[in-house]
C-alpha positions, 0 to 999 in steps of 0.5 A, spaced: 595 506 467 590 509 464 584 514 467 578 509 468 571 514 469 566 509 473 559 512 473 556 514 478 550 516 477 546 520 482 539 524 484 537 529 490 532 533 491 527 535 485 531 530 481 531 525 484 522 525 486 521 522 480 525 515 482 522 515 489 515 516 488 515 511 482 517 506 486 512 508 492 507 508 487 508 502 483 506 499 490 500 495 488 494 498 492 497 505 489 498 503 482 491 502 482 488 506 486 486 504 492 488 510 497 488 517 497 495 520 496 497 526 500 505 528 497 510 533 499 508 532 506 514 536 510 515 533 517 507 532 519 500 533 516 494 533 521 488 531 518 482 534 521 476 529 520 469 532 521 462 529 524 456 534 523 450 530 525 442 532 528 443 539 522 435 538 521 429 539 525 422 542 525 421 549 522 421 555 529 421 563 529 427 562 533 434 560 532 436 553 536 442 550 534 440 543 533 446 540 530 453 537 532 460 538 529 466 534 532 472 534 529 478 530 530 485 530 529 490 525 527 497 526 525 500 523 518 508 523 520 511 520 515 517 516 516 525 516 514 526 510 510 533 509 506 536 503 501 543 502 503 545 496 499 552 493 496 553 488 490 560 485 486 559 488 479 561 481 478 555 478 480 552 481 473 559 480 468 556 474 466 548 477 465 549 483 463 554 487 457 561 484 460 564 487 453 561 495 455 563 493 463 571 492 461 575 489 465 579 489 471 580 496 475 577 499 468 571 495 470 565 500 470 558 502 470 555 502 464 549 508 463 544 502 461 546 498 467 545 503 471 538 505 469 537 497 470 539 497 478 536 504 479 529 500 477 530 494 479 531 497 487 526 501 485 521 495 484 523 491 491 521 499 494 515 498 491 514 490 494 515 492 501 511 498 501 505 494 498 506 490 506 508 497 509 501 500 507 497 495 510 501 491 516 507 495 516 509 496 524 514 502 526 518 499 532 520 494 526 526 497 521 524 499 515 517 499 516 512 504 519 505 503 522 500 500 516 492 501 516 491 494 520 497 496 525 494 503 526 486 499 525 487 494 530 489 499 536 483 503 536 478 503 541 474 507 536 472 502 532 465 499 533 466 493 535 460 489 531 464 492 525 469 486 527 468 480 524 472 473 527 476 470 520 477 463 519 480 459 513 477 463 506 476 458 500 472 457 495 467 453 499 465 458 504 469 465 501 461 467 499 459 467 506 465 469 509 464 475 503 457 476 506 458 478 513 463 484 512 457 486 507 452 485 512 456 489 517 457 495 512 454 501 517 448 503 512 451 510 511 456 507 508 453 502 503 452 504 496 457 510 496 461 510 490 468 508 493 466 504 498 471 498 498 473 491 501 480 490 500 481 483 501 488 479 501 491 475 496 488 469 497 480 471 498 481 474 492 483 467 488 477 464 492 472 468 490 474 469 482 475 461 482 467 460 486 463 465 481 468 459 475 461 455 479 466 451 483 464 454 490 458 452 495 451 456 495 448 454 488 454 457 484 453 452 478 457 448 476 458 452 470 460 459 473 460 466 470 456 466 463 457 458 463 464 459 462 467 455 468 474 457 469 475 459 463 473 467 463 477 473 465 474 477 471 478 483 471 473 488 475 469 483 481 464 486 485 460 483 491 452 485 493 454 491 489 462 492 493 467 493 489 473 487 490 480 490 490 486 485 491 491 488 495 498 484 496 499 487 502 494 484 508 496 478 511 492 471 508 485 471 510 485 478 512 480 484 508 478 491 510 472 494 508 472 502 508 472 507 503 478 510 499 477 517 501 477 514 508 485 511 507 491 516 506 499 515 504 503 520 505 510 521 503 516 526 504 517 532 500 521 529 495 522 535 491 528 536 498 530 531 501 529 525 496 535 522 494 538 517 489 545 514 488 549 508 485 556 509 487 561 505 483 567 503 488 572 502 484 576 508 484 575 509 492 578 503 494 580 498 488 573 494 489 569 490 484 563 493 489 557 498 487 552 502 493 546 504 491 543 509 496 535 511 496 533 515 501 525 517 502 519 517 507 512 514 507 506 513 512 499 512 512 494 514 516 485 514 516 480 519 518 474 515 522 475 508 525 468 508 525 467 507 517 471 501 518 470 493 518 475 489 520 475 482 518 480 476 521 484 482 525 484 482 532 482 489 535 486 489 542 484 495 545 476 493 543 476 486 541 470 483 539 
């Protein structure tokens, strides 16, 4: 019998970065943008927030020291995470190039379909890392704590920043929009990458009550007198940008800003890892492994530049 050569294509260290941060990042909070990323962290990153309140007062001959400067600690510890997943090659035979797959135990991995794997895994890492980042949960495998998880334990949040949710649709998103607006602490309000990051179904609600369908004087018309027929692609709210996250649960928003989130992943450069293993010439099997290896977290610097909204706060409920 003749030698068959299955493929087995693999990745680690720096050649295998490229892979996994693609598919953290294809995350849809951090494709576009939503947070602030910190790469490369080895094992921890402690973050070091600053309060400096009280800097001016009236003008003496003497020095008073008059300000007050706190600064914070919090840890930023990624998690290791990994993909150890098996499929039948002949689950594809009928998809994909079976000609270019061969037959039998000559049965191999072509490179293109290789690539395909590799993306399509990559694809379902960056989906659950979009729920990872937002309501993740450590104790549960494959998951670390998310912004909520990490928010809604933390006794430092002011408890007027924690607005009670309802059920959000078109009739009442614009009420609802308002109370987290008016809870915007006023030294917030109106910087630049002040955010309310809202959940899927908020999002749908708002665009479908500014098409002139909701309540509160919206015109049955909506936006330019285009009704439902327009494209908003960048939505604002009393001056708020708007983002849409995949990854809060229904009926849930958070307003903050950017600067304030941080995601953090390993140092990929040494420890990432990538492999699509064909088992053929192992143990006679139709079966491949694809093996991915990775860690990620997240973390925030003041829980007071925070309002919640449809998240209970169990250390400081409201």
């Amino acid at each position: 019998m003749a030698t068959t050569t299955n493929i087995t294509t693999s990745y680690a260290g720096q050649e295998a970065a490229p892979y996994v941060a693609a598919a953290l990042i294809e995350s849809a909070t951090l494709n576009r943008g939503g947070v602030d990323v910190m790469p490369g962290i080895k094992f921890r990153k402690t973050i070091r927030p600053t309060n400096i309140e009280d800097i001016i007062a009236d003008a003496t001959c003497d020095f008073t020291a008059t300000s007050s400067v706190t600064v914070l600690e919090r840890q930023l510890e990624p998690k290791e995470l990994q993909v150890n997943t098996q499929f039948c090659k002949a689950d594809f035979t009928d998809t994909w190039d079976s000609q270019g797959m061969g037959f039998g135990l000559g049965e191999t991995l072509p490179k293109e379909f290789s690539d395909f794997i590799i993306a399509q895994y990559a694809a379902q890492v960056a989906e659950k890392n979009e729920i990872n980042l937002w309501r993740g949960v450590a104790s549960n495998d494959g998951e670390y704590d998310g912004f909520v998880t990490l928010i809604s334990a933390d006794a430092d949040l002011p408890a007027a920043q924690e607005i009670a949710g309802t059920t959000v649709d078109a009739s009442n998103v614009i009420d609802e929009l308002g109370k987290i607006v008016d809870a915007i602490p006023d030294r917030l309000y109106g910087k630049e990458d002040m955010k309310i990051y809202v959940a899927n179904n908020i999002y749908k609600a708002y665009k479908r009550a500014l098409g002139g369908f909701g309540a509160n004087g919206l015109g049955a018309n909506g936006v330019n007198g285009l009704g439902n027929n327009q494209n908003l692609d960048s939505l604002q709210f009393d001056g708020v940008e708007i983002f849409q996250t995949f990854g809060l649960a229904k009926d849930t928003a958070i307003a903050t800003r950017k600067s304030n989130l941080k995601f953090g992943v390993g140092d990929l450069a040494n420890h990432g890892e990538v492999k699509l293993l064909d088992m053929a010439d192992i143990d006679a099997s139709r079966n491949a492994r694809f093996v991915m290896r990775f860690s990620a977290g997240v973390q925030y610097e003041f829980a007071k530049d925070f309002v919640t909204y449809g998240i209970t706060n169990s250390a400081n409920p409201a």
